[in-house]
MIGU-702350 format. One record per residue (C-alpha): x negated, y negated, z; residue in one letter. Coordinates in nm, 3 decimals. Each point is the difference from the previous one (the first is absolute). Layout:
N
X,Y,Z,A
...
//
This chain:
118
-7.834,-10.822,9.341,X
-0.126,0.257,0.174,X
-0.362,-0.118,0.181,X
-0.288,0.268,0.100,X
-0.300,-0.037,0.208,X
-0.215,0.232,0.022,X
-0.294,-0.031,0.326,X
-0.342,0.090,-0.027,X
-0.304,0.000,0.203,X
-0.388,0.071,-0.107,X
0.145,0.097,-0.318,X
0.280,0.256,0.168,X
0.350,-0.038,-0.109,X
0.181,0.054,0.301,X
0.386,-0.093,-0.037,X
0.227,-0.229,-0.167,X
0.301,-0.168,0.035,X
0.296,-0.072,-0.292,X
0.262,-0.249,0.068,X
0.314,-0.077,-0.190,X
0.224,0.146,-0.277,X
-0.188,0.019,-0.374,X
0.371,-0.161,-0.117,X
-0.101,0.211,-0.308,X
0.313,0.119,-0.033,X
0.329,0.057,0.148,X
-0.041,0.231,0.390,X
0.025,0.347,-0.121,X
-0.140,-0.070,-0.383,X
-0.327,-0.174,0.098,X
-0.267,0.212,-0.190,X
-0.281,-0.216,0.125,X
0.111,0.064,0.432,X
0.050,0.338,-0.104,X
-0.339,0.041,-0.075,X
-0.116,-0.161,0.265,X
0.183,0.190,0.280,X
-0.103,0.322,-0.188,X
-0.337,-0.096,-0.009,X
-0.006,-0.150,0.365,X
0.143,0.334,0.163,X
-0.229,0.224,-0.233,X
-0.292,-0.137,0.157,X
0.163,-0.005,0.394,X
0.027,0.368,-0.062,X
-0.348,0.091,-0.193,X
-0.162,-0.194,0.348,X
0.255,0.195,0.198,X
0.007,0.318,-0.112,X
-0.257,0.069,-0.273,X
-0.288,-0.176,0.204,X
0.138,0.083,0.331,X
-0.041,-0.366,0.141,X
0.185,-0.222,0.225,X
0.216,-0.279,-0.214,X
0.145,-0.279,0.164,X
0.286,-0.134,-0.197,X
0.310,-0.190,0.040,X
0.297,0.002,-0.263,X
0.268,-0.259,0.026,X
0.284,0.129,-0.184,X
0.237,-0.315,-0.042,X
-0.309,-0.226,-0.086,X
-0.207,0.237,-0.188,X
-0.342,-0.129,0.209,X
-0.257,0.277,0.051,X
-0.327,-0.045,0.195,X
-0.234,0.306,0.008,X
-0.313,0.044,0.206,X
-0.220,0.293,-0.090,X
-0.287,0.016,0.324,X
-0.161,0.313,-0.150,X
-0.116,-0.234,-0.325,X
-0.261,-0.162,0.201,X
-0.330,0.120,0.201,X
0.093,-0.126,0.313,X
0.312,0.233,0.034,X
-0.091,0.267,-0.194,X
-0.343,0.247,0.038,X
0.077,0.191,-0.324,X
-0.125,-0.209,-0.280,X
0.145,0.213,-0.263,X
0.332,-0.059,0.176,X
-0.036,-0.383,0.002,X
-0.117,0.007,-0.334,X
0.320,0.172,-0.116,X
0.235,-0.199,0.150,X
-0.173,-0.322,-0.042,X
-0.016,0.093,-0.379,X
0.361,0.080,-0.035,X
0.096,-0.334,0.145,X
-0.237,-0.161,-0.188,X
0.132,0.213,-0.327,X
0.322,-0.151,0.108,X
-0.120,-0.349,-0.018,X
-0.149,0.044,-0.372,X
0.320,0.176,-0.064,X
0.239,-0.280,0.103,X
-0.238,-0.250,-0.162,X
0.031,0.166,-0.365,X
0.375,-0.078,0.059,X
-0.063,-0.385,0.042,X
-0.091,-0.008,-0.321,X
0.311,0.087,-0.135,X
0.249,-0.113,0.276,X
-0.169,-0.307,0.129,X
0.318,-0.147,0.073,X
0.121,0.230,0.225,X
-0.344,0.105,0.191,X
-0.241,-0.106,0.160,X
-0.339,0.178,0.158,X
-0.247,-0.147,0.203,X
-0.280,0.141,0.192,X
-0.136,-0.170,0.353,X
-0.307,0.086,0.199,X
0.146,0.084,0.328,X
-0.107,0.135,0.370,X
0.218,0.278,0.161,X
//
C-alpha cells in the first residue's frame, strides 16, 4: 500500500510525503504507481518550471518514498500571493486528485492530510 500525507498550514497545502509500493500489480505493470509517479513529477515540474518556484523534493528510487516541500505555497516564504496561490492550489489539486482514487483503490492507497509547521 502505498501511504500519502499531504501537510498543510492555515489552510496551505504545502508538501506531502508517499511511502511504500501500491502492490497493485506486478513492478513494471502497476497502473495505479504509474499514475502516481506521473502525477507526482507533473506537479514538481509545473512548481519548477511553470511557476518558477523553489521545490524541495527527495526521490528514493529503490523504496519509492517521496517527500516534497513547496516554501513558495505559503505567506511566510513567498511575497507574491498569486504565486502561493498557484502552487498551493496545485498541491492541493493533487490531494483531491489522489483522494478520488481511494475510492476505487482503497486497498492499495491511502491519503491523509496533517496540519503541520515548517
Amino acid at each position: 500500500m502505498t501511504t500519502i500525507t499531504f501537510y498543510k498550514t492555515d489552510g496551505y497545502y504545502y508538501g506531502f510525503e508517499e511511502q511504500g509500493h501500491t502492490g497493485f500489480a506486478e513492478s513494471g505493470e502497476d497502473i495505479l504507481c504509474s499514475a502516481l509517479s506521473a502525477m507526482t513529477m507533473l506537479l514538481i515540474n509545473t512548481i519548477e518550471i511553470s511557476y518558477a518556484s523553489t521545490v524541495d523534493y527527495t526521490i528514493d528510487e529503490k523504496t519509492t518514498d517521496i517527500r516534497l516541500i513547496a516554501k513558495s505555497a505559503l505567506p511566510k516564504y513567498e511575497s507574491d500571493v498569486k504565486k502561493q496561490y498557484a502552487v498551493s492550489g496545485l498541491i492541493q489539486a493533487y490531494f483531491y486528485q489522489l483522494m478520488d482514487l481511494v475510492e476505487e483503490y482503497y486497498d492499495y492507497l491511502d491519503v491523509k492530510e496533517i496540519e503541520r509547521e515548517i
